[in-house]
GUNUDO-700555 format. One record per residue (C-alpha): chain; z negated, y, x. Coordinates in steps of 0.05 Angstrom, whole numbers, plus 32768, in hexadecimal, padded with zeros to 4 digits. Layout:
% GUNUDO-700555
c: A pz: Z py: Y px: X
...
//
This chain:
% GUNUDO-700555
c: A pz: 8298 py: 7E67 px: 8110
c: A pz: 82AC py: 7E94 px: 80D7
c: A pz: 82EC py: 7EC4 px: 80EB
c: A pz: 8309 py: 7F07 px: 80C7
c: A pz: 8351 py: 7EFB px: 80C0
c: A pz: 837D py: 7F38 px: 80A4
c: A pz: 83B8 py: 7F25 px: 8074
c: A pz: 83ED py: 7F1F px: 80AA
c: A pz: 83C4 py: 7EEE px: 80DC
c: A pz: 83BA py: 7EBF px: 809D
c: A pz: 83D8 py: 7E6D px: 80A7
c: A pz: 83EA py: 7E73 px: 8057
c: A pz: 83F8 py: 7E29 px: 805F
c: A pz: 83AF py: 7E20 px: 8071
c: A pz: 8391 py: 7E42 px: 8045
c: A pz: 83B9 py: 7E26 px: 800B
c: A pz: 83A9 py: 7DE0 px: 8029
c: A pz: 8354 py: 7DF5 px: 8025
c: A pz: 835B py: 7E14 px: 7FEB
c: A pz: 8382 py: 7DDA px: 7FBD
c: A pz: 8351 py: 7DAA px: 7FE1
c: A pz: 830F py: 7DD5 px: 7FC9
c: A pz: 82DE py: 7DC0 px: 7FA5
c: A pz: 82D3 py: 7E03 px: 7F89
c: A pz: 8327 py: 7E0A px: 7F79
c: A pz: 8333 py: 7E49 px: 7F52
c: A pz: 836C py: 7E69 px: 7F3C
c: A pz: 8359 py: 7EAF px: 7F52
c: A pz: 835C py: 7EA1 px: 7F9A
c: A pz: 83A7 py: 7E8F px: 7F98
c: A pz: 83CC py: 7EB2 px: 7FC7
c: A pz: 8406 py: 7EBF px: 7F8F
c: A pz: 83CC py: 7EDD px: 7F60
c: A pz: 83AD py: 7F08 px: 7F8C
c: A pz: 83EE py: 7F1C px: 7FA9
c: A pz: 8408 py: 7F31 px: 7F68
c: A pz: 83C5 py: 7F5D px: 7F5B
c: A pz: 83BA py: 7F7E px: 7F9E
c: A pz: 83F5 py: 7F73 px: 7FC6
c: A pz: 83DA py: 7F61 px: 800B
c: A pz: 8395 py: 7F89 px: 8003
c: A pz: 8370 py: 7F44 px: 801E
c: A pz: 8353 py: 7F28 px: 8053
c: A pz: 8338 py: 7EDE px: 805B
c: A pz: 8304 py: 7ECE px: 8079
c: A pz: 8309 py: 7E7E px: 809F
c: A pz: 82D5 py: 7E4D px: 80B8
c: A pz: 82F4 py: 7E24 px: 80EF
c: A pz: 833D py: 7E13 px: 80EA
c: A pz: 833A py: 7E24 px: 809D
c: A pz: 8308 py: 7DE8 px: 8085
c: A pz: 82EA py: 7E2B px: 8057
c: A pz: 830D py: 7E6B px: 804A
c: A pz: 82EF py: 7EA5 px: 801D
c: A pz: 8326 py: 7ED9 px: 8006
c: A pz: 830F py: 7F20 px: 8009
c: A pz: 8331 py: 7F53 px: 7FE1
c: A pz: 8333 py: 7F9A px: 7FF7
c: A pz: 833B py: 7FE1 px: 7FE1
c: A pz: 8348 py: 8028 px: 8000
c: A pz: 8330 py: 8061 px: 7FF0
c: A pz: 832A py: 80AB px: 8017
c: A pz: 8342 py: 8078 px: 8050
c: A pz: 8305 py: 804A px: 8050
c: A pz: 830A py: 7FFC px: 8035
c: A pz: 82D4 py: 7FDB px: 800A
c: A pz: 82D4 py: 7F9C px: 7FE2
c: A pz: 82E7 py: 7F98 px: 7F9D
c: A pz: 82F3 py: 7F63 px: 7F73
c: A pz: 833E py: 7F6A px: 7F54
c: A pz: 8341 py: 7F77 px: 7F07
c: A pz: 834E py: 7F3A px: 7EE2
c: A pz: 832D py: 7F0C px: 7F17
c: A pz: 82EB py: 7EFB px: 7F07
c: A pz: 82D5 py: 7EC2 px: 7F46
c: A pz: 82E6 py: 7EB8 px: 7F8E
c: A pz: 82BF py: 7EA7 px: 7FBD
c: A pz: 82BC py: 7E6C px: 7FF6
c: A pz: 82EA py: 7E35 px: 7FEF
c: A pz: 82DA py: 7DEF px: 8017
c: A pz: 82E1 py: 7DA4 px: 800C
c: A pz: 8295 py: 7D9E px: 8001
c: A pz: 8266 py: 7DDF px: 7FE4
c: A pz: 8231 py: 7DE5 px: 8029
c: A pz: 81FC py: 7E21 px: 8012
c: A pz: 81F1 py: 7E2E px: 805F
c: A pz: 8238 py: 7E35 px: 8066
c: A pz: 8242 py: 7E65 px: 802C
c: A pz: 820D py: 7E8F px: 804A
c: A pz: 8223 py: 7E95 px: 8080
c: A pz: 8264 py: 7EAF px: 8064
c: A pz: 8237 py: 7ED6 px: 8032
c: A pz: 8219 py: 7EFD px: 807B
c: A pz: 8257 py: 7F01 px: 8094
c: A pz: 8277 py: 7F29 px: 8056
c: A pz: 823B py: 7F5B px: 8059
c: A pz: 8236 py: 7F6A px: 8096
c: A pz: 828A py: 7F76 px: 80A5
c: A pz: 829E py: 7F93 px: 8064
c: A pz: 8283 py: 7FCE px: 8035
c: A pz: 8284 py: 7FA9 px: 7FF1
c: A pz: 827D py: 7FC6 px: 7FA3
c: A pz: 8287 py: 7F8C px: 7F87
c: A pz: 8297 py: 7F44 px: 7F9E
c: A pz: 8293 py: 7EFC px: 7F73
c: A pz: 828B py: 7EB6 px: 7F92
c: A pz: 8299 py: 7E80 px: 7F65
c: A pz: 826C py: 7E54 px: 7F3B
c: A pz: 8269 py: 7E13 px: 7F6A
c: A pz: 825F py: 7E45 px: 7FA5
c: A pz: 820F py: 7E2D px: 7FA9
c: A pz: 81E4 py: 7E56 px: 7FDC
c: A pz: 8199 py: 7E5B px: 7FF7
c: A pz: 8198 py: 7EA5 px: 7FF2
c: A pz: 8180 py: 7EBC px: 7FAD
c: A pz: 81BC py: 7EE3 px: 7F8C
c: A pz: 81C8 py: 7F06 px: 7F52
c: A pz: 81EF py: 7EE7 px: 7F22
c: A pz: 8227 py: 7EEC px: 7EE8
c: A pz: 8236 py: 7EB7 px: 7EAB
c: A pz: 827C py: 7E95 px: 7E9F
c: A pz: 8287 py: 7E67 px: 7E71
c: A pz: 82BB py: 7E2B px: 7E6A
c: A pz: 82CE py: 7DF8 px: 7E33
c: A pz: 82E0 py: 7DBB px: 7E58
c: A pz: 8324 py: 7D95 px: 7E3F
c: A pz: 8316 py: 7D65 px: 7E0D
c: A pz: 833D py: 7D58 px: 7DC2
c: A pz: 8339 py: 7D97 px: 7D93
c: A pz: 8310 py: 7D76 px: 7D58
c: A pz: 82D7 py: 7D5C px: 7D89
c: A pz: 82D7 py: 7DA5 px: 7DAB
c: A pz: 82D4 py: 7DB6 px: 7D5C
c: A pz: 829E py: 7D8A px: 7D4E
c: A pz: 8270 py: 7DB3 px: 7D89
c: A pz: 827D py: 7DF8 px: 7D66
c: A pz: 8241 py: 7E1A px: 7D53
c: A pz: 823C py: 7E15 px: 7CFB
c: A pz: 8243 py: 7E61 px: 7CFE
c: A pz: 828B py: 7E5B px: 7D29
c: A pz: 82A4 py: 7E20 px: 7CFF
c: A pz: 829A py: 7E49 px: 7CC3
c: A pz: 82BF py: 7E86 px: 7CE5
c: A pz: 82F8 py: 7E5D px: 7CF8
c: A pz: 8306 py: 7E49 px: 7CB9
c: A pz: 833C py: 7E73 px: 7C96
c: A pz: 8326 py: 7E7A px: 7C54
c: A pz: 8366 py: 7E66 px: 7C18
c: A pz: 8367 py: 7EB8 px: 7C08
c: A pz: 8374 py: 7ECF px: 7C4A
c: A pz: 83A1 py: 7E91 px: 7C67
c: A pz: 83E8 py: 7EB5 px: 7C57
c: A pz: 83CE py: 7EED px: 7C71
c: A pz: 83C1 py: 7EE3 px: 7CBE
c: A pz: 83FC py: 7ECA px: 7CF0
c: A pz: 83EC py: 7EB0 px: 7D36
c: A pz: 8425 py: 7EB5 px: 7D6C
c: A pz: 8433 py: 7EAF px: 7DB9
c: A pz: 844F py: 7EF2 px: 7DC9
c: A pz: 8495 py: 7EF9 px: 7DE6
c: A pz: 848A py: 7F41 px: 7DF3
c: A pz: 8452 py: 7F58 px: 7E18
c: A pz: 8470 py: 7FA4 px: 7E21
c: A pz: 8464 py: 7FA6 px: 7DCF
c: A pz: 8423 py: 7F9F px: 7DCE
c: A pz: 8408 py: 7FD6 px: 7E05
c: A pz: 83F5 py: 8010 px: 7DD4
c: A pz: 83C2 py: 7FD8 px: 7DB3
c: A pz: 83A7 py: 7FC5 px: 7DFA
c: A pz: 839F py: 8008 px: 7E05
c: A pz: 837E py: 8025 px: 7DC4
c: A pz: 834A py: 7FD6 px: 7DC1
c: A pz: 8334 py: 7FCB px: 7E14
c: A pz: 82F2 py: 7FC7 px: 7E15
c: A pz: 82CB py: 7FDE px: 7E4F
c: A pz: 82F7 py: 800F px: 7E7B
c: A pz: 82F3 py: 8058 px: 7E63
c: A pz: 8329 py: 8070 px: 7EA1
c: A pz: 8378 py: 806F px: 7E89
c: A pz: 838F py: 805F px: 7ED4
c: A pz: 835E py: 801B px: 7ED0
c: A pz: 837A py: 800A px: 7E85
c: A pz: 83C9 py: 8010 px: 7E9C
c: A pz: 83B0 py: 7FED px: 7EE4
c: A pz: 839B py: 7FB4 px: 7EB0
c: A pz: 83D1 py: 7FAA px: 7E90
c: A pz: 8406 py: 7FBE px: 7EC3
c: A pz: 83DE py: 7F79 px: 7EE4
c: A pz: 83EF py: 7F53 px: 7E9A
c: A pz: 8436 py: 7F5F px: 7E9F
c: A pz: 8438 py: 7F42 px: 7EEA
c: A pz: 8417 py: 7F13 px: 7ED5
c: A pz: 8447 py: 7F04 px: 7E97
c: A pz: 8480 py: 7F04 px: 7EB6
c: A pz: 8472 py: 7ED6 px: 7EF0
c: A pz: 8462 py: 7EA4 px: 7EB0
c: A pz: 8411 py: 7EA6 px: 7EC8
c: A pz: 83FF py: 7EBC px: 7E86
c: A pz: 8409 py: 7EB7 px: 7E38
c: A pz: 83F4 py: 7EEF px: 7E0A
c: A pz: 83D4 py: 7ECF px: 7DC1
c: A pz: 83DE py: 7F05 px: 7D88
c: A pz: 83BB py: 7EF7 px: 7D46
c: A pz: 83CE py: 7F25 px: 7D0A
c: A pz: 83AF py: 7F3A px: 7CCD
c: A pz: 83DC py: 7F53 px: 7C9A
c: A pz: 8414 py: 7F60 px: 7CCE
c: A pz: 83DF py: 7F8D px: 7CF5
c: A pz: 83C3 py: 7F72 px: 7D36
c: A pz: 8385 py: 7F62 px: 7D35
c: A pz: 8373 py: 7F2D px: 7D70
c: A pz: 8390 py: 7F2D px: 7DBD
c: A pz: 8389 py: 7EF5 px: 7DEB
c: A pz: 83A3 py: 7EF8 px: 7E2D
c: A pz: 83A8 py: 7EB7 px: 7E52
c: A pz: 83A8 py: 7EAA px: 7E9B
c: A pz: 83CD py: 7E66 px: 7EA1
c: A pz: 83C9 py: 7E2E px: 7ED5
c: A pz: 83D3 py: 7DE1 px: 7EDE
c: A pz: 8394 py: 7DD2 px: 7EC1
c: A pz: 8376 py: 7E18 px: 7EA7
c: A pz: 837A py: 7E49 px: 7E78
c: A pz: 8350 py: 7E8A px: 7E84
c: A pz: 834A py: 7EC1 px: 7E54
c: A pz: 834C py: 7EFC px: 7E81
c: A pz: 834F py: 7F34 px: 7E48
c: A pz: 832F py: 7F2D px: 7DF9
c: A pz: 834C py: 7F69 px: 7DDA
c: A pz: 8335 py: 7F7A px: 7D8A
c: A pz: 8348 py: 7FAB px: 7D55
c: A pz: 82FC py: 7FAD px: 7D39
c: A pz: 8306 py: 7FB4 px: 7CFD
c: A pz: 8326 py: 7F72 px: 7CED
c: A pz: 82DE py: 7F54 px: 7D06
c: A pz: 82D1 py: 7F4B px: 7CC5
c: A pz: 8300 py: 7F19 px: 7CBA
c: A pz: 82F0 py: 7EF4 px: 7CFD
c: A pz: 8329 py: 7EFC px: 7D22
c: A pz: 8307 py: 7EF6 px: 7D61
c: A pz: 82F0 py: 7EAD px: 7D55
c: A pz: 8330 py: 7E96 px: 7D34
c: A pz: 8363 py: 7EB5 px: 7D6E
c: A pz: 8340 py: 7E8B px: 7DA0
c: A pz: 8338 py: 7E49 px: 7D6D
c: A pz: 8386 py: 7E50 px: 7D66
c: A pz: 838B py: 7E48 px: 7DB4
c: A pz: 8356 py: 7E11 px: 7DBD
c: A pz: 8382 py: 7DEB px: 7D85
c: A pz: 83BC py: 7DF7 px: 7DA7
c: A pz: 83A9 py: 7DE3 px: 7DEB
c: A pz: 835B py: 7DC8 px: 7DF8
c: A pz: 8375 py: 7D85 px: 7E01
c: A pz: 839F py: 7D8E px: 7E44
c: A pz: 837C py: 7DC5 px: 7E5A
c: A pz: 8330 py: 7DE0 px: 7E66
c: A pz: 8329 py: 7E30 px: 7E4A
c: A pz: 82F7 py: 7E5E px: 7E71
c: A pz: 82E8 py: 7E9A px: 7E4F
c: A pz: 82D6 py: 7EC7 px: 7E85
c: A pz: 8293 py: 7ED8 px: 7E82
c: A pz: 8264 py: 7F03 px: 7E65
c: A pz: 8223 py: 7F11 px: 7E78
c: A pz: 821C py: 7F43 px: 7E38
c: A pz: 81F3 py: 7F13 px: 7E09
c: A pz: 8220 py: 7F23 px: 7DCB
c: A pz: 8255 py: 7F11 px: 7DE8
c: A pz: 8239 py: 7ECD px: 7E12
c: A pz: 821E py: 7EB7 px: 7DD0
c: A pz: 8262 py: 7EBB px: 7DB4
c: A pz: 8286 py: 7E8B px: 7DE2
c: A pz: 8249 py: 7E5F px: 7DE1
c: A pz: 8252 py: 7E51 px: 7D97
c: A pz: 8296 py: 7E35 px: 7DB2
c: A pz: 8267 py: 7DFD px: 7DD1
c: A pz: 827C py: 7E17 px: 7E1A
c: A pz: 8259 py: 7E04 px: 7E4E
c: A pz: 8236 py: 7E39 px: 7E7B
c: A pz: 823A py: 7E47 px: 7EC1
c: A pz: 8223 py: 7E7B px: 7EF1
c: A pz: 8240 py: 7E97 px: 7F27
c: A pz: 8225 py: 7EC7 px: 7F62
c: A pz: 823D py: 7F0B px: 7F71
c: A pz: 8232 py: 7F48 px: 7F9B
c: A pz: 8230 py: 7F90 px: 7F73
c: A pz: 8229 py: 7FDD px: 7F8E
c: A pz: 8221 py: 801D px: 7F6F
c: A pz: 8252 py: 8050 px: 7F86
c: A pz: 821C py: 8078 px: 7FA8
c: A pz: 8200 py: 8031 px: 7FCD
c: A pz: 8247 py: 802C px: 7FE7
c: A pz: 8253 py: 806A px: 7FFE
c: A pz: 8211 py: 8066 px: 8024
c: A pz: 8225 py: 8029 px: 8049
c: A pz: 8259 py: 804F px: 806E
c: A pz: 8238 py: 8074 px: 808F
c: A pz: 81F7 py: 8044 px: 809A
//
């Protein structure tokens, strides 16, 4: 039997037993992560004494709740020791009919016999740098490779200072056109910065910045939550050498997931890393869809 449990009826020490013991483990349902995005806007939802839990972040507006993913987190979903589709849909009913939801992710080893739409991830399992090398694409070995002219010319660095570095965040986000969602972002970066969850890649071009990598950080993991670009140092492929510099750096101890994208430029990009895709189901409403369902 699946229950509702708010934030204050939650046996942390469960869930934090379920979720380490997962097969579907990801970061994004930590209780630190999502505590430091929205507070204690979430609920769990528990099969039996915690052998699944399903975190379910929540927002109000105008005094009504819905479901919405946090920014910066990308899958949650059902965590359990083995994946069971009929389980999963049953939490899958359970979500729609007790919640209004915009948007909600499960993860990619959350398998179901309902036919879902779906999103694309991708992730570059750990291995040594030069064999990851060897499974570039020709076209992203050649844009890796820092020709003689320009090679006193760009600088790669692990920021100290993230505060520095907010006017080019601002001015290069891609994808939010509302101010309050672009300092939400970011006020989320420095949380996450200064409770040493993530590291901030700079690559410059002539002392400009052109390239921004910000790195969500675990055990095993590194995430790339934001790709921020000045465009017009495209030219001299900053974008593919930024994230090289990283995979150098650290591809050997840890696996990289770049986050998505289902936008084809973009997915075809990170494929010429040689990641590996996955997919991963999701629920999405229009404003208007959810603002029906209220009153349905």
């Amino acid at each position: 039997m699946i229950k509702r449990l708010k934030y204050n009826e939650i046996d942390w020490g469960k869930y934090q037993k379920c979720l380490e013991n997962s097969k579907q483990y990801v970061f994004f349902a930590e209780k630190k992560y999502l505590n430091l995005l929205i507070n204690n806007h979430w609920d769990v939802l528990v099969y039996g004494d915690y052998e699944a839990v399903m975190p379910v972040p929540k927002v109000k507006k105008l005094g009504f709740y819905f479901v919405l993913m946090p920014l910066q987190t990308q899958q949650l979903g059902i965590f359990s020791r083995v994946d069971d589709p009929q389980l999963n849909d049953q939490f899958y009913h359970f979500l729609r009919r007790n919640y209004h939801i915009f948007y909600y992710a499960f993860n990619a080893k959350n398998t179901f016999s309902l036919s879902l739409d779906k999103r694309k991830n991708f992730v570059l399992e750990k291995d040594n740098y030069e064999d990851i090398r060897k499974k570039y694409s020709i076209h992203r070995r050649r844009n890796v490779r820092i020709l003689e002219s320009n090679r006193d010319k760009i600088r790669f660095e692990e920021t100290k200072n993230i505060e520095k570095d907010y006017v080019f965040f601002k001015e290069h986000l891609v994808g939010f056109s509302d101010a309050r969602i672009v300092e939400n972002a970011f006020s989320n970066m420095k949380m996450l910065f200064r409770e040493n969850l993530l590291k901030v890649y700079n690559l410059y071009f002539e002392e400009q910045l052109a390239s921004q990598a910000y790195v969500l950080e675990t055990s095993d993991e590194e995430v790339l939550i934001n790709f921020i670009n000045d465009k017009k140092f495209l030219k001299h492929n900053s974008t593919s050498i930024i994230l090289d510099k990283i995979l150098q750096a650290n591809i050997e101890n840890k696996k990289f997931n770049f986050h998505g994208s289902n936008l084809q430029e973009i997915a075809e990009f990170y494929r010429r890393f040689g990641a590996k895709e996955e997919q991963y189901s999701f629920i999405s409403q229009s404003k208007q869809q959810l603002i029906a369902s209220f009153f349905r």
